[in-house]
N, C-alpha and C positions, 0 to 999 in steps of 0.2 A: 378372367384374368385382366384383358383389359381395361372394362368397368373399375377393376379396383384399383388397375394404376392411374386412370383418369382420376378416382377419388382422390388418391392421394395426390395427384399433381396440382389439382384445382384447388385442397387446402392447401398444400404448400404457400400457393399462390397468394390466397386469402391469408393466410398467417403473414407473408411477406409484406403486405402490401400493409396491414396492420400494425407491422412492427413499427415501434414507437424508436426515435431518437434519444441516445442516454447519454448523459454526462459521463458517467462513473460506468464501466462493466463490472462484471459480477465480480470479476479478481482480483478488482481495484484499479484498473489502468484507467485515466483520464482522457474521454475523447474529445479534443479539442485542441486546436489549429494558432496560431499563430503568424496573420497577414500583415504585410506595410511593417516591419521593423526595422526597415533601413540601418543608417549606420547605427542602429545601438548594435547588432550586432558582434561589434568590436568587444564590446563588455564581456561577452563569454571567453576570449581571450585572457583579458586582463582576468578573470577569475579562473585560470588555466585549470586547475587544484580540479575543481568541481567539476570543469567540463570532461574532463580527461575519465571521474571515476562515473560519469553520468550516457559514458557513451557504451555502443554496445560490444560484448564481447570481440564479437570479427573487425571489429575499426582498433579496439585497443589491441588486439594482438596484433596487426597489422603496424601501429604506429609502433609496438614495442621491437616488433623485429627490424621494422624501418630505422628507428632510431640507433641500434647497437652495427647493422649493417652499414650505413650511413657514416657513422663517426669512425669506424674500423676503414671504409673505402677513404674516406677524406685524408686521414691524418695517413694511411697509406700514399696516398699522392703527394704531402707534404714530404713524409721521407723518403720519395722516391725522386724527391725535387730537391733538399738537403745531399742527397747521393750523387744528382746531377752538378746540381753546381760543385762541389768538393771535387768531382772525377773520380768520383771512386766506382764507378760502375765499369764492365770490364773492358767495354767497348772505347775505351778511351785509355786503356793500355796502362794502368798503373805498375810503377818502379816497383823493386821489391820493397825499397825503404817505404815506402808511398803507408800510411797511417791513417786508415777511412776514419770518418764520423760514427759510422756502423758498422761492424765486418760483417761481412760474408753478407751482404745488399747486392743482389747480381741483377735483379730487374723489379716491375712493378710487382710480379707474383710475391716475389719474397721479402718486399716491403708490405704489400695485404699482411703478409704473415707475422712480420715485425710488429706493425701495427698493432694486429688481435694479439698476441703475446703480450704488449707495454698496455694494454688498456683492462684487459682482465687479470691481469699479475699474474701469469701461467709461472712468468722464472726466465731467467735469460742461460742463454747454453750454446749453442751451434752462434745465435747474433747477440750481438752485446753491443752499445756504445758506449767510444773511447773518451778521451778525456780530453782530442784533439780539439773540438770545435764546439765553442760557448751554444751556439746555434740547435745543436744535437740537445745539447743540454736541457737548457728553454723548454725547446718544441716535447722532451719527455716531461719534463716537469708540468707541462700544462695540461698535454694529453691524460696523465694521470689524475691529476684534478677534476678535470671535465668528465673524464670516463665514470670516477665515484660521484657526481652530479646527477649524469644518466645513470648509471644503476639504482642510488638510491630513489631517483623519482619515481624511474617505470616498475621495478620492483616495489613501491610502496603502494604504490597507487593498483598492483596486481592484488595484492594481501589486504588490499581498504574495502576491491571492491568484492573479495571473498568473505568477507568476515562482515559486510555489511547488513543491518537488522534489518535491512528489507526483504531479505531470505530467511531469517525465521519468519517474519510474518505470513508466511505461504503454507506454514504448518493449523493455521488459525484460519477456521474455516465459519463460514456462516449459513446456516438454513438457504436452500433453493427458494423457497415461497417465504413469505408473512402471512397471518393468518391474526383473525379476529374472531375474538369469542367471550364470552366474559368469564371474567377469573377474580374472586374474593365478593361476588355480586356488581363488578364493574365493567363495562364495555371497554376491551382492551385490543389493543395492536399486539401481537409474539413476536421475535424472531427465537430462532434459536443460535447459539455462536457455541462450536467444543475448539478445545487446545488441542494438538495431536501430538504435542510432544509432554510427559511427565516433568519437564523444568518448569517453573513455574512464570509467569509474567509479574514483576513486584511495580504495583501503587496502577492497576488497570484503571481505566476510566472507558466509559460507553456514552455516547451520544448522536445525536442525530440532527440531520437537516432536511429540510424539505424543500424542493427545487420546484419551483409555476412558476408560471409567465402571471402578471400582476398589471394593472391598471388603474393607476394613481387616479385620486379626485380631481387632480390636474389634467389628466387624459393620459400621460405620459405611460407608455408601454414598458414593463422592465422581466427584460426576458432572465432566468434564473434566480427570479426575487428567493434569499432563504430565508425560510423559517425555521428558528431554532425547536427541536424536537424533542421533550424530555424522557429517556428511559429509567426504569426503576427495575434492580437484579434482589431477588429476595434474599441473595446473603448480603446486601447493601455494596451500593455504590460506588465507595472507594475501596481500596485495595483489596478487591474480588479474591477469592479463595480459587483459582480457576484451576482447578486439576480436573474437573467433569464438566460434562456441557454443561450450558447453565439457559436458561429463559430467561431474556427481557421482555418487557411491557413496557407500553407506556398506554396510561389511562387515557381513554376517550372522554373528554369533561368539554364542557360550554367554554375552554378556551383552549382546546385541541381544533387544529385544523380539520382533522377529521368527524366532527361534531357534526356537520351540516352533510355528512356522506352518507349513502346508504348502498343497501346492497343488493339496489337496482339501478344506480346511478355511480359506481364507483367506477366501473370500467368506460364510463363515459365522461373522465373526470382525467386531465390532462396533470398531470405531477413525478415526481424520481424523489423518492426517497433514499437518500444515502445514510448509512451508518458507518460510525469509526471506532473502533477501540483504539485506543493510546497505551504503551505501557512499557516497562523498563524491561531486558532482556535481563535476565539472571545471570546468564555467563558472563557478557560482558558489558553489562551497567549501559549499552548503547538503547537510547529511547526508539521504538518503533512505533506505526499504524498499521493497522487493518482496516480495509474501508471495502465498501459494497453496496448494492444499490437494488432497487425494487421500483417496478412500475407498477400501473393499476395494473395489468393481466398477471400479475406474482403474487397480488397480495387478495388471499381466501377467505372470504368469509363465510363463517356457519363454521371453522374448523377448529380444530386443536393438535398438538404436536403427540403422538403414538409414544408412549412410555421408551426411555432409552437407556435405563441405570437397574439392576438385578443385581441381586445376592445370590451367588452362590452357594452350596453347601458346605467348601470348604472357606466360607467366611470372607472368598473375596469380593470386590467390590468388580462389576462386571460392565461394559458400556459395549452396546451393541451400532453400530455407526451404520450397521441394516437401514435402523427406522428413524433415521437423522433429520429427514426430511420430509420423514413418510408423516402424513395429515389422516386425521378422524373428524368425521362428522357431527355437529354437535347444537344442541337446540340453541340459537340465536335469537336476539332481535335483529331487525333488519335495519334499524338506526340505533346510534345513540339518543335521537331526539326522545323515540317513542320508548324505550327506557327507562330515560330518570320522570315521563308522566306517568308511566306504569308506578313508579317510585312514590310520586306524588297526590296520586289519587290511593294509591296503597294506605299513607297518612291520614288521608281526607273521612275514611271509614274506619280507621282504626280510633277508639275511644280511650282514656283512661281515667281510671277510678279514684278519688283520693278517699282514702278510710278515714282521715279525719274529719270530714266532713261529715254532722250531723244534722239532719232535716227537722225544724222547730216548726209543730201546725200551729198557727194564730187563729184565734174563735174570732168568727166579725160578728157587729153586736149593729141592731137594727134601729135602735135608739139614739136619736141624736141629741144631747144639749145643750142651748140655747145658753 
């Protein structure tokens, strides 16, 4: 028992120590820091809107209860200050004739309450203001104004950030591994990507980038250099049919990055490939992304993706998310190089025949003349 928890400690260990730094993780969140921005800072302000639906749940309920609690205490101390100066508060002994600003204002608790009444329009009953003083008047006409400013904002910006397409995209899932194997006779990259909900995605698009560190003729080091990736989905390209999972490839060819990789040097090969679908949300026409990412120790070669789509007996159409990610074994080459020479010396010994070709013997005659 020991022994085998040491095994396991000591890979752990080695896995950790292995693990490689990612731009992108698997669920899409971007790892990456933001140093020295000094005063631009400011700007996220000035773009309140965004900032406000970009932040996280527990800070916006926090500001939304701070903001209605806030402007309810405030404009309570204002009419608890409109009370003070008029004397209408009890302590100061008002005549019977005496005609408050507010009735029934007896201290700050029942101005909170005044407050929260004039700013959500509960309805006036027990306190009401009179018609005595311009001042009363103002200070509701603004609080009313203000109040439907605050509600519309915090309440908009609650419903922006519920309804935002970056939660359907969480439904759109992609293969754990990649996987290289040839498909139509050509050395290809898989992923596999399914929809999880039956609404559709309208005008998808899939593509890819490839993230290395690069070193210009110049010397110059550029860490994240991308390379644009091209995928191809065999119901085509643009506006994917995506009700069932589908395979992407992209061909491994003499101007694939992966040309020059093989599959004893791939895991010693420093790169993150990200993938993104793009695509319109059906319910509500808001555009979305799916993005997701692969190191060398994710992407398999010699494999291929386990069957995932069945018919039923009763004719329906079946998807098993069992074997989504589940890989089979499969005879490979180990480059794309050695490949397309297999390809090329395939040529070299193949012959063909033209039938129209007919061979004419010519007699040689041993006599020359002169």
């Amino acid at each position: 028992m020991f022994n085998y928890l040491r095994k396991r400690f000591s890979r752990h260990i080695r896995e950790r120590s292995r693990r490689r730094a990612r731009l992108v993780s698997k669920d899409g969140r971007c790892n990456i820091e933001f140093g020295n921005v000094g005063q631009s800072r400011f700007v996220f302000l000035i773009d309140i809107w965004t900032t406000i639906l970009d932040l996280r749940w527990r800070y916006k309920m926090t500001i939304f209860i701070s903001a209605f609690l806030g402007s309810w205490f405030l404009f309570g101390l204002l009419w608890y200050v409109v009370a003070y100066i008029h004397k209408d508060l009890p302590e100061f002994n008002p005549s019977i004739n005496h005609t408050p600003c507010v009735e029934n204002i007896n201290g700050l608790t029942s101005a909170f309450l005044f407050s929260l009444e004039t700013q959500v329009t509960i309805g006036y009953g027990f306190r009401c203001v009179t018609e005595q003083c311009a001042t009363a008047i103002f200070l509701l006409i603004f609080q009313s104004i203000l109040g439907v400013i605050i509600n519309s904002f915090m309440c908009g910006a609650i419903l922006a950030k519920i309804s935002r397409s970056k939660n359907r995209a969480k439904t759109i899932t992609f293969s754990k591994n990649a996987v290289i194997s040839k498909r139509g006779g050509k050395l290809c990259l898989l992923i596999r990507v399914a929809n999880l909900r039956k609404s559709l995605l309208i005008g998808s698009h899939i593509y890819g980038k490839l993230l290395k560190t690069t070193i210009t003729p110049e010397g110059e080091t550029i860490i994240l250099d991308q390379v644009n990736i091209e995928f191809i989905v065999d119901a085509g390209n643009e506006n994917l049919f995506f009700i069932s999972p589908l395979t992407i490839y992209h061909i491994i060819d003499k101007n694939s990055p992966f040309f020059h990789m093989a599959a004893e040097t791939i895991l010693q090969q420093d790169f993150e490939l990200v993938v993104f679908l793009d695509g319109t949300v059906e319910a509500t026409s808001a555009t979305c992304q799916v993005r997701t990412s692969y190191i060398p120790e994710e992407v398999l070669w010699g494999y291929r993706f386990a069957p995932i789509v069945s018919k039923t007996k009763e004719g329906k159409y079946r998807v098993d998310f069992q074997n989504f990610s589940k890989t089979v074994a499969v005879e490979t080459p180990h480059c794309a190089f050695c490949l397309y020479n297999e390809k090329a010396k395939a040529k070299e010994k193949k012959g063909y025949d033209n039938p129209g070709f007919v061979l004419s013997e010519v007699s040689e005659t041993s006599d020359t003349k002169m």
